[in-house]
C-alpha positions as CSV (number, residue, x, y, z in Angstrom):
1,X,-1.9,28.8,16.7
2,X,-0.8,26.8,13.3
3,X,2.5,25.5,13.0
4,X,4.1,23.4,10.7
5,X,7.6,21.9,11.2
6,X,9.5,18.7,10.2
7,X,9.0,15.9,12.6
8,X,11.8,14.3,14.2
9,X,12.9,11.0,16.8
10,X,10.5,11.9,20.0
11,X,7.5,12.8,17.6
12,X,5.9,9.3,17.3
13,X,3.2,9.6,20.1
14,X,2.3,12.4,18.3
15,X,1.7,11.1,14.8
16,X,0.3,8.1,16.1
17,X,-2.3,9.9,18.1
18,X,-3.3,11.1,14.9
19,X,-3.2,8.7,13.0
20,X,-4.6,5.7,14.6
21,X,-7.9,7.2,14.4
22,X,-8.0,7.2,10.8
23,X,-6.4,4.0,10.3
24,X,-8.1,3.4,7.3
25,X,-6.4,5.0,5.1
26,X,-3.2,5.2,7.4
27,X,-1.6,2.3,6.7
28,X,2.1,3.3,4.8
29,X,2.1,6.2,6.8
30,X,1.7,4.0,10.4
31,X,3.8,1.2,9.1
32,X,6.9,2.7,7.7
33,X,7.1,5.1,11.0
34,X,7.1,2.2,13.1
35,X,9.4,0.2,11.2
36,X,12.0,2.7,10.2
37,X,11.4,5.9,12.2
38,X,10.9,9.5,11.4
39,X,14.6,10.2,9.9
40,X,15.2,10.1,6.3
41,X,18.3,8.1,5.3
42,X,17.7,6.6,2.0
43,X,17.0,3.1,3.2
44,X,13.6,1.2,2.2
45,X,10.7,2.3,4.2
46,X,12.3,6.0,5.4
47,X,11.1,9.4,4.4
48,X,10.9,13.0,5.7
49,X,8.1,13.7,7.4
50,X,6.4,16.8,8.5
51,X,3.0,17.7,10.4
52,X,0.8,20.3,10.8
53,X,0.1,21.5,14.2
54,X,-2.9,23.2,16.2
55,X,-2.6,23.5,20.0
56,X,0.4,20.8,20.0
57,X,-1.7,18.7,18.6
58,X,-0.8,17.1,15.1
59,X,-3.6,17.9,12.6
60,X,-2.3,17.2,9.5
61,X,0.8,15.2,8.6
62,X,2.6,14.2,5.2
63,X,5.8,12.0,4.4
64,X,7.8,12.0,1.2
65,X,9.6,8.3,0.8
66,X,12.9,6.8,0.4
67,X,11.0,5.8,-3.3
68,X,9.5,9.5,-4.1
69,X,6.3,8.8,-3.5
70,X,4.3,11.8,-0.9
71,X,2.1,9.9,1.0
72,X,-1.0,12.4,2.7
73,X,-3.5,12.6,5.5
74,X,-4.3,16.0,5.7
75,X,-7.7,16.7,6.3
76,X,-6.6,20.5,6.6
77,X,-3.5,22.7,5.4
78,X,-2.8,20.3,2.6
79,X,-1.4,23.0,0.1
80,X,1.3,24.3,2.7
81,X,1.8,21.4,4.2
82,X,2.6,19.9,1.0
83,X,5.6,22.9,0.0
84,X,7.0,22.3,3.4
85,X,7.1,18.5,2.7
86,X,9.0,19.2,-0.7
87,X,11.0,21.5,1.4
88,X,12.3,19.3,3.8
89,X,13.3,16.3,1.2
90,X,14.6,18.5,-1.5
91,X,13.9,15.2,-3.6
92,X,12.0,15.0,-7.2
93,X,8.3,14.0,-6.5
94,X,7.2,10.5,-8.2
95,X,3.8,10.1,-6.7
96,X,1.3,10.8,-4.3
97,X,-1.1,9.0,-2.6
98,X,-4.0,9.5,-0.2
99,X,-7.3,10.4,0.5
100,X,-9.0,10.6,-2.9
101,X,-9.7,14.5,-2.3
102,X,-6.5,15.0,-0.9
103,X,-4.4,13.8,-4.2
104,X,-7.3,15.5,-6.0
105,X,-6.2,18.7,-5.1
106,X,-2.7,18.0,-5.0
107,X,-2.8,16.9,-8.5
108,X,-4.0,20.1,-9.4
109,X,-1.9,22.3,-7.6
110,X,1.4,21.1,-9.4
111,X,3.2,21.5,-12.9
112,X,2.0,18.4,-14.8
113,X,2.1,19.8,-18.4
114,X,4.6,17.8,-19.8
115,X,4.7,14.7,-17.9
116,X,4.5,11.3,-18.6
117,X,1.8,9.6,-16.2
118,X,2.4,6.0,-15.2
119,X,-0.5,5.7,-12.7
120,X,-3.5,8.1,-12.3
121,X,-6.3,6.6,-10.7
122,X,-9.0,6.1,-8.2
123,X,-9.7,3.1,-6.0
124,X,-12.2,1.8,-3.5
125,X,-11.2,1.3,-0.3
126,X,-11.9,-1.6,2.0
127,X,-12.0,-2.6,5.7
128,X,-13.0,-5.7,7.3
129,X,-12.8,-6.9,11.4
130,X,-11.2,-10.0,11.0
131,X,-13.2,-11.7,13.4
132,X,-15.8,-11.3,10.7
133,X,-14.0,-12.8,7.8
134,X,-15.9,-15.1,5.5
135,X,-13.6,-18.3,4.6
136,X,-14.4,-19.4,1.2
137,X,-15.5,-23.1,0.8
138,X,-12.5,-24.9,-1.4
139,X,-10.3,-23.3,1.5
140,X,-12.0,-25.0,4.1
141,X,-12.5,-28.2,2.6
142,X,-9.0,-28.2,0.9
143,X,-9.8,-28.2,-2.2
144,X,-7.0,-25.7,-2.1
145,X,-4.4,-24.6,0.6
146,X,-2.5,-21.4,1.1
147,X,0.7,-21.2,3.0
148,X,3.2,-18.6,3.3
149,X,5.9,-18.3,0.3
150,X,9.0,-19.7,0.5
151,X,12.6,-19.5,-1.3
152,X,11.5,-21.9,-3.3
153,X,8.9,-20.0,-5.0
154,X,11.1,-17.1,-5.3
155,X,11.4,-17.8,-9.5
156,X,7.7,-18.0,-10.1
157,X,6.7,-14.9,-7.8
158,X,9.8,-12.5,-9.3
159,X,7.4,-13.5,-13.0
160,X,4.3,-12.9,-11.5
161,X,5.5,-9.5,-9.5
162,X,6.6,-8.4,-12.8
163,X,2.9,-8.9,-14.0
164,X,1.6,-7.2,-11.6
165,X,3.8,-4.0,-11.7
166,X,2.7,-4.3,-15.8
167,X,-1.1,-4.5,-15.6
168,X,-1.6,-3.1,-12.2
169,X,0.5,-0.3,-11.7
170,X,1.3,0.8,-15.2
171,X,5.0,0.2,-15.3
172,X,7.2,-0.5,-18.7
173,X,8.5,-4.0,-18.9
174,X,12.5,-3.8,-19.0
175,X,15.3,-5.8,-18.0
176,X,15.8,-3.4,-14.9
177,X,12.1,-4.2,-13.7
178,X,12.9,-8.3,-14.3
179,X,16.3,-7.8,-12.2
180,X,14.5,-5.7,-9.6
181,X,11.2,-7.9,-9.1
182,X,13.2,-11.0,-8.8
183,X,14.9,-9.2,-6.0
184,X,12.0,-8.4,-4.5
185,X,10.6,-11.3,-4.4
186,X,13.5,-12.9,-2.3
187,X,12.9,-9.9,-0.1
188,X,9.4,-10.2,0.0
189,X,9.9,-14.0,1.2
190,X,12.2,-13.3,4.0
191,X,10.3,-10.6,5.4
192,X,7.4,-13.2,5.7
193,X,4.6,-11.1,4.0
194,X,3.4,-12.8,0.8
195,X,1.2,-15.8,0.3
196,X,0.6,-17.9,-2.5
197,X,-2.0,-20.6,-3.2
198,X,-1.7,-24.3,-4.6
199,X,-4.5,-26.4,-6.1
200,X,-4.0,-29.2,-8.0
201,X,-0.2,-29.5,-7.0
202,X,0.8,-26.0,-8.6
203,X,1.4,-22.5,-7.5
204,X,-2.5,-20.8,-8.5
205,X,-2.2,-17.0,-6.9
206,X,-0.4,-14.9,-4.7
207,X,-1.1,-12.4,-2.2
208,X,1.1,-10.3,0.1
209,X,1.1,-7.5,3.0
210,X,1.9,-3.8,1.4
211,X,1.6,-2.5,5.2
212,X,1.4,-4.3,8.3
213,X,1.6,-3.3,11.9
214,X,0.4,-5.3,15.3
215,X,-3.4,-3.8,14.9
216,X,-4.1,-4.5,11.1
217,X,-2.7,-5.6,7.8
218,X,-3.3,-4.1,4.5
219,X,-3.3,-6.0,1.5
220,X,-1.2,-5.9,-1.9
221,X,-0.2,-7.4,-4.7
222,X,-2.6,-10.0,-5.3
223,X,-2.0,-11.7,-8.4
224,X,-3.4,-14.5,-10.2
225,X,-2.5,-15.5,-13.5
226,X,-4.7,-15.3,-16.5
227,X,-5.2,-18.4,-17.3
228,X,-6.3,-19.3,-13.4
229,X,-8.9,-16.7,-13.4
230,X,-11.8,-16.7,-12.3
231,X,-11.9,-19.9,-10.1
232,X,-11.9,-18.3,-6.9
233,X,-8.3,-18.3,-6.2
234,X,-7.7,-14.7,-5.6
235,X,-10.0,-14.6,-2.7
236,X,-8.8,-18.1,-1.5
237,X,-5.4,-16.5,-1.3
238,X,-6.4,-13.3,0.3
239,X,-8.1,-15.5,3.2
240,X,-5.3,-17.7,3.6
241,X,-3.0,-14.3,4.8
242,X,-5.8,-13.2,6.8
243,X,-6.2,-16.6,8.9
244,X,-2.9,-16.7,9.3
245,X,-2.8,-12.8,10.4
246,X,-5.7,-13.7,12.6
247,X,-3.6,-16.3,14.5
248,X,-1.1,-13.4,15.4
249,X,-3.7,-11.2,16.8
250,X,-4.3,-8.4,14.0
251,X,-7.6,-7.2,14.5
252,X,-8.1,-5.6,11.5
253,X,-7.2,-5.6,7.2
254,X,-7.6,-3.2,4.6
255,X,-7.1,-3.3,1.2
256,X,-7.6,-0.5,-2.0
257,X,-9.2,-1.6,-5.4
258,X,-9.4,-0.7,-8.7
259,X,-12.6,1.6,-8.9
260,X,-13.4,-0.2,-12.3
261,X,-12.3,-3.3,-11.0
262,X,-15.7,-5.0,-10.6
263,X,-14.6,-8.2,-10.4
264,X,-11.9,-8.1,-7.1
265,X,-14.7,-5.8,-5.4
266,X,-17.0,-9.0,-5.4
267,X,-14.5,-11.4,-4.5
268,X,-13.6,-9.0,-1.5
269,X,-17.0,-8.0,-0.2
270,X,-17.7,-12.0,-0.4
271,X,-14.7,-12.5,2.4
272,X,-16.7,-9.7,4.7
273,X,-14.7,-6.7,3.2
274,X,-17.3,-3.7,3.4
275,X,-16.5,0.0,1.5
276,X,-14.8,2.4,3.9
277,X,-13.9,5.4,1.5
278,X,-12.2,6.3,-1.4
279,X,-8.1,6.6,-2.5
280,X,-6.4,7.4,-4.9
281,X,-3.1,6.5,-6.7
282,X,-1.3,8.9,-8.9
283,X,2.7,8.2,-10.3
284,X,4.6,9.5,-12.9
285,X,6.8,7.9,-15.8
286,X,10.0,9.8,-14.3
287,X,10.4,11.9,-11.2
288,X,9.6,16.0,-11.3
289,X,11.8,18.5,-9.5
290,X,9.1,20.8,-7.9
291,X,10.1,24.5,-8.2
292,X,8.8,26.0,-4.7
């Protein structure tokens, strides 16, 4: 018998039975459970959450963020599953991502006419064991040397956070998106989840932990200015984070690409990163209130 109901405090086996096993592409959903629970309060990290169900066991399950963004893994009953999810927030949509076919098919079931797209696109997931990480040479020798940011670096990461959000994820460059990546970037140092790499006495990359729970890390963010491109230092970066979340006894990191992005895919696959599926990342310009 199918049901489908919102999830609440006591549900967290549940999800986790379900989603553990597909990991992969798991991460956000896993991460922000764990760290903020299944109730919705507006706070970074907290959504609404709700699960399809088959034999009380969870089948299907879908969240809907503190930022707007629907995040999916649901294999089956995605188009109810996705109305109840709307349902339950009663908040404007900004994005969805997922399972390439999931978003797909979400994408298509909604009232995108007259919307402004900021993001629509597909990227290649990645997985490596991190036992089987490949270090690249200047890391080992020290021709370079990655450590984890600091306050100190909060100036030069809040500029290149801002690049990032500009040529990676398609946002307008404004004085709200300056005031909010500097933020950020004082946020992202205390929670102790970005890298950045130094050769030659300067500040070369960056890298930093979109998800991260005890099993596995998933990486985001990484960021290397133009004019240090090409030199290895993304990948340097990258490996530095994953040494580091080595030592602390993740077993596992995943990262999403760029499906054109031919260059990052060789830098990853030459750390041991193999292909483990496709996602997809879809936002818009401004939020849509979903008639249901």
């Amino acid at each position: 018998m199918l049901m489908i109901r919102q999830l609440v405090p006591g549900d967290e086996d549940a999800l986790e039975d379900f989603l553990l096993p597909r990991l992969e592409t798991s991460m956000f959903l896993i991460g922000n459970m764990r760290e903020s629970g299944l109730e919705y309060n507006g706070k970074r990290y907290t959504g609404d959450y709700v699960a399809a169900f088959e034999d009380d066991d969870i089948v299907a399950a879908m969240a809907h963020f503190w930022n707007g963004i629907v995040i999916t893994q649901a294999p089956v009953h995605l188009d109810v599953l996705w109305r109840e999810t709307l349902r339950a927030s009663g908040r404007p949509l900004k994005g969805i991502i997922g399972p390439l076919e999931q978003v797909s098919a979400l994408k298509s079931a909604l009232p995108l006419e007259s919307v402004a797209l900021q993001l629509d696109r597909g990227e290649v997931l990645y997985s490596l064991a991190l036992d089987d990480l490949i270090v690249p040479e200047a890391l080992l020798t020290g021709k370079v040397t990655g450590r984890p940011a600091e306050l100190r670096d909060a100036d030069i990461l809040a500029r290149w956070r801002v690049g990032y959000e500009i040529e990676a994820l398609g946002e307008e460059e404004t004085e709200q998106l300056w005031a909010h990546e500097r933020a950020m970037a004082e946020h992202a140092v205390e929670e102790g989840n970005t890298w950045v790499l130094e050769a030659d006495g300067q500040l070369v990359a960056t890298s930093a932990f979109n998800s991260r729970i005890w099993e596995a890390v998933q990486i985001g963010g990484v960021w290397t200015p133009p004019e240090f491109r090409r030199l290895g230092y993304a990948r340097c970066v990258v490996a530095q984070s994953l040494l580091d979340a080595r030592d602390e006894g993740a077993q596992m990191a995943i990262l999403f690409t760029d499906e054109i992005n031919i260059p990052a895919q060789k830098a990853y696959t030459s750390l041991g990163f193999r292909h483990a599926g496709d996602y997809y990342l879809f936002m818009l310009r401004d939020p849509l209130d979903v008639a249901l």
